[in-house]
N, C-alpha and C positions, 0 to 999 in steps of 0.2 A: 838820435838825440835832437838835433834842429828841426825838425818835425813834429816835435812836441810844440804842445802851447807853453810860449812864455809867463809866467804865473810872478804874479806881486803879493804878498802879505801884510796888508795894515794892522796892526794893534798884535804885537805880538807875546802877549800871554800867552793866551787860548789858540792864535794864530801858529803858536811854536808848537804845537799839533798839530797843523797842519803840515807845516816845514819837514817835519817827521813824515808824515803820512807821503807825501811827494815823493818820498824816496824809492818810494815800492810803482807809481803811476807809470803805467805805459803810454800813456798822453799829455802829458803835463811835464816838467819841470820849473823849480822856485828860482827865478832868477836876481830877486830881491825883496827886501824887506822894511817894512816903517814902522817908528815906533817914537814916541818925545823921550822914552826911558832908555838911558843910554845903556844899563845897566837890562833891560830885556834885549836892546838890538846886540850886546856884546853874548847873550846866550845864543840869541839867532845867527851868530856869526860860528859861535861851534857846534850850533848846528851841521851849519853850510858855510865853509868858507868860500865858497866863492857868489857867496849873496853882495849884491850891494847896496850896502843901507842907508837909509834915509831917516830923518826926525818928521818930516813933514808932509803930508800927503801929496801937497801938488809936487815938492820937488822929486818925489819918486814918479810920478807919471809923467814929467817933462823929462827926469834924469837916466828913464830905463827905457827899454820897448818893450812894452808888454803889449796879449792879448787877452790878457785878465786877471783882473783884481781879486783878492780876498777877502774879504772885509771883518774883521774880529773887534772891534770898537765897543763901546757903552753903546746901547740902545739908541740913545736922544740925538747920536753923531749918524747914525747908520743911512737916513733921508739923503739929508745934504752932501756925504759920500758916495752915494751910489751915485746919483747926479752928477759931480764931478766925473766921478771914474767913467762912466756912459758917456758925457760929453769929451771925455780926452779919449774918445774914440774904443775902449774898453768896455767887453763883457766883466759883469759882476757877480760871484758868489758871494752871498752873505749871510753869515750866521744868524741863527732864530733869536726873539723873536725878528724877523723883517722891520717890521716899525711899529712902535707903541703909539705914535700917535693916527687914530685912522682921519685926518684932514690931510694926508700927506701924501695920499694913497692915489688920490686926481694929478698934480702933479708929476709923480714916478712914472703912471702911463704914461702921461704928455710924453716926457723926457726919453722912453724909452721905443716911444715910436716915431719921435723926430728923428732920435740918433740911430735906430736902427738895430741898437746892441740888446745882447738879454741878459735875464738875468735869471740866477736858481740859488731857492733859499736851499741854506745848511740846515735839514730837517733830517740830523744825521741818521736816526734813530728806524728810518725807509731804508737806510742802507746798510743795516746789521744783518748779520746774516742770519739768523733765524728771519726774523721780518721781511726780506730776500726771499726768502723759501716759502713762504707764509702767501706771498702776495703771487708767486709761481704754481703753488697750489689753486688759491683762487682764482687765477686767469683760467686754468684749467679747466676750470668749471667742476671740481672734485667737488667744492664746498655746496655749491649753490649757489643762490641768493645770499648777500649776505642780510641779516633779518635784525639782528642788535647785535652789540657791543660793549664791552666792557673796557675801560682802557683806565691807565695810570699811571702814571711820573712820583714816587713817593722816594725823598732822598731828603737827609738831614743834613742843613745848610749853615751852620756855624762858620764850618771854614771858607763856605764860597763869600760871609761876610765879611769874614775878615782879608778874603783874596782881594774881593771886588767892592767896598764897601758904598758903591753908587748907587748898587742894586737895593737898597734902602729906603734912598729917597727919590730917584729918579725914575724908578719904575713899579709893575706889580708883578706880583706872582702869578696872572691870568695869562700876562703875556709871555713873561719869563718860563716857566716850567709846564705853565698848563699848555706852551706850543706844541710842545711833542706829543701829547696824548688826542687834541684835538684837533692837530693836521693828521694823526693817525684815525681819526675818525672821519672826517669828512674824504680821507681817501679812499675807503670803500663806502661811505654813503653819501657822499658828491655833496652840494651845497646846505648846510644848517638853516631850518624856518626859523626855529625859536630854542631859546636857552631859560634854562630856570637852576640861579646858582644861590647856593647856601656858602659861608664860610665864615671862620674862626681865628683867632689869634692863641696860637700856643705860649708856651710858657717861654720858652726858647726865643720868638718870635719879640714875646714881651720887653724879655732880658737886651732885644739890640733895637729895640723903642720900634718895632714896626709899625707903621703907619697905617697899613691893609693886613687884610686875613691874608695867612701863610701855611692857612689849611683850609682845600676849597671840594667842595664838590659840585657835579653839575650835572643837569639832566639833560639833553638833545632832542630834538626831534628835527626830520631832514625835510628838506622839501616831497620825499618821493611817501613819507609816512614814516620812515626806520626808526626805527631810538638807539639811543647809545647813554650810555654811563661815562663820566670821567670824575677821576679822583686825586689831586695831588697835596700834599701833607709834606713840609719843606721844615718844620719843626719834631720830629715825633725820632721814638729810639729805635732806627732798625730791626731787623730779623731777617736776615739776608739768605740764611736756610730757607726758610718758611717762605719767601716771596721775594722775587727781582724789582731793582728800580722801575726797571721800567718792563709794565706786562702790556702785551695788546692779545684780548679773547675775542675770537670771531666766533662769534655762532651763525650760520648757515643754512639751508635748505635742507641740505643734504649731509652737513658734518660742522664739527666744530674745530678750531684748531688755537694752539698758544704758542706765540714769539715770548721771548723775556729778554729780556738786558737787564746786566753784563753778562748771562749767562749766553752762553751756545748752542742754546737747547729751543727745539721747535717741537711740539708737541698736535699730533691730528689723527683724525680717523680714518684708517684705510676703506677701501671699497667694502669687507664686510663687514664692520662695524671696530674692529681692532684699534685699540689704541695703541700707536707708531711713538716714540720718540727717538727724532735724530740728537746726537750730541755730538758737537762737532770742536771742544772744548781739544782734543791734542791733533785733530788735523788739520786746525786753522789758527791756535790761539796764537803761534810766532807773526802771523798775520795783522791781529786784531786786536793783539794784548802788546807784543813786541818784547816781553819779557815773561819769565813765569807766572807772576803774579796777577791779578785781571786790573789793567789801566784801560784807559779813556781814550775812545774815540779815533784812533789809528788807522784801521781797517775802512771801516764806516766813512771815516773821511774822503781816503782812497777811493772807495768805492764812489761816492759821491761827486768829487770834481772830474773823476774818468767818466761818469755817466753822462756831465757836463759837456764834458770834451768833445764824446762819441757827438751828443747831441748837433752841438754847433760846429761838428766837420760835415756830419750825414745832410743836415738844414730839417732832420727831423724834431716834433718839441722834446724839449727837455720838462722834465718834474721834479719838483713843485716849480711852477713857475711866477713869475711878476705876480700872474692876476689870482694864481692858487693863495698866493703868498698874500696878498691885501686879503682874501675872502676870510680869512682863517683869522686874521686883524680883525677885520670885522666880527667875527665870532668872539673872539675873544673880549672883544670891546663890549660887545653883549652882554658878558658874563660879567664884565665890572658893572653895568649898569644893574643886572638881577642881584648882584651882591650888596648895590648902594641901594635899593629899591624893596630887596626881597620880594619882586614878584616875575611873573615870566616876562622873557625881553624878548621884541621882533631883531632879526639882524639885517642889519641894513644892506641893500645891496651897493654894488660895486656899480658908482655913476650916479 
């Protein structure tokens, strides 16, 4: 147990999933928690009673020892906390998106190569386990080349407005939902040339006065030539049969294969052209789910800050990392700009 890394929790809504997830980590333990809601930090407490919580960010980094932060905050806070946390001598995990603003993005390097700490976005979505299996295949070289992509984040967001009602006005949908489908793109086809995004305002979208479309699609193209598809729709009526929140479709050289979230299920083509699906829905779901029913994010999370861990014990990189994390900003940034513009956008590089 003292051999674990010491682990802090900021913003503990979303962070109380993490709190949760720590409990299964053979690298980690939560040794405390911050939050201004006395009323989240007294849920964080039965959680874990023996967290020590805090209201205020600096006073849990002066008041604990930790060797790393977790960041679950509003977007517009996430900049100027990693910095903090980096300079009170702390590695940083921080939930997607990383930062909605890309001016912010010069900066973070600075700060993370004076202080020497790192950092790895919560792009939890890498660490489900289909998607796990999906990317185990492809290192394999079973798939091939990957050649295009199909990817998508489609989840109807009422209640996330009424959770978080910041998500509103302080941010967009590009960065918000379309992070998971398009760091799941640029991880099998490495850095985005150009984006061309179309979007929409649904009815639902209307009804909570959205400002930007909350139904977007977008088209890729990589630097190496690949294309990729992404789609995400934050207003529209489920069908939860018929297709997973979140799908990633590899098509390949040599085969094709599908991850899905929430489901369990990894779907690909064996050596003679068979179509395989693993389901892995009653050998893992007390893992992933924690209850019968399918919840959020538990597993994945787990899986995610031990990757972390592994990383920064070994001095091997960890993923996504700092500079993954601004690239994917920038992409994303891209796609607000083809959606203000309707036409194709160059993505900036990083520097």
């Amino acid at each position: 147990m003292e051999e674990r890394l010491r682990v802090g929790v900021v913003g503990l809504h979303e962070g109380a999933t993490m709190l949760l997830a720590l409990r299964s980590s053979g690298l980690c333990r939560a040794i405390a928690g911050c939050d201004p809601d006395e009323s989240k930090r007294q849920h964080a407490r039965e959680i874990n009673e023996e967290l020590r919580l805090f209201s205020a960010l600096d006073e849990m980094l002066d008041g604990a020892d930790l060797d790393l932060v977790c960041i679950y905050t509003p977007d517009s806070l996430h900049a100027a906390q990693i910095e903090q946390c980096m300079r009170a001598g702390m590695h940083v995990l921080c939930t997607k998106p990383l930062i909605n603003d890309p001016h912010q993005a010069a900066r973070l390097l600075a700060v993370a190569s004076e202080t020497g700490k790192r950092l790895q976005v919560g792009q939890s979505t890498r660490f489900y386990e289909p998607f796990q299996r999906q990317r185990e295949h492809y290192l394999s070289g079973k798939l091939g080349d990957a050649e295009v992509i199909d990817a998508h984040y489609n989840h109807r967001m009422d209640w996330y407005y009424t959770k978080s009602p910041w998500t509103i006005s302080e941010t967009h949908w590009a960065y918000l939902g379309l992070s998971h489908p398009i760091d799941y793109v640029r991880w099998y086809l490495g850095r985005i040339r150009e984006v061309h995004a179309y979007g929409t305002v649904s009815e639902l979208g209307k009804a909570y006065n959205m400002p930007t479309p909350d139904a977007i699609v977008v088209n890729l193209i990589s630097e190496t030539g690949k294309i990729a598809r992404v789609l995400g729709n934050y207003g529209f009526h489920e069908l939860p049969k018929a297709r997973a929140l979140i799908e990633g479709f590899l098509m390949g050289s040599k085969g094709s294969s599908l991850a899905r979230y929430p489901d369990l299920r990894f779907t690909y083509h064996d050596e003679t052209g068979v179509e395989v699906e693993e389901d892995y829905h009653h050998s893992m779901a007390g893992y992933y789910y924690r209850h019968e029913l399918k919840g959020m994010h538990y597993g994945e999370f787990c899986n995610c800050i031990d990757s972390f861990a592994a990383s920064i014990r070994s001095g091997e990189p960890n993923s996504p990392d700092l500079v993954e994390g601004i690239d994917t900003v920038l992409t994303m940034r891209a796609v607000v700009e083809s959606l203000e513009t309707g036409k194709p956008t160059l993505v900036q590089t990083i520097g």
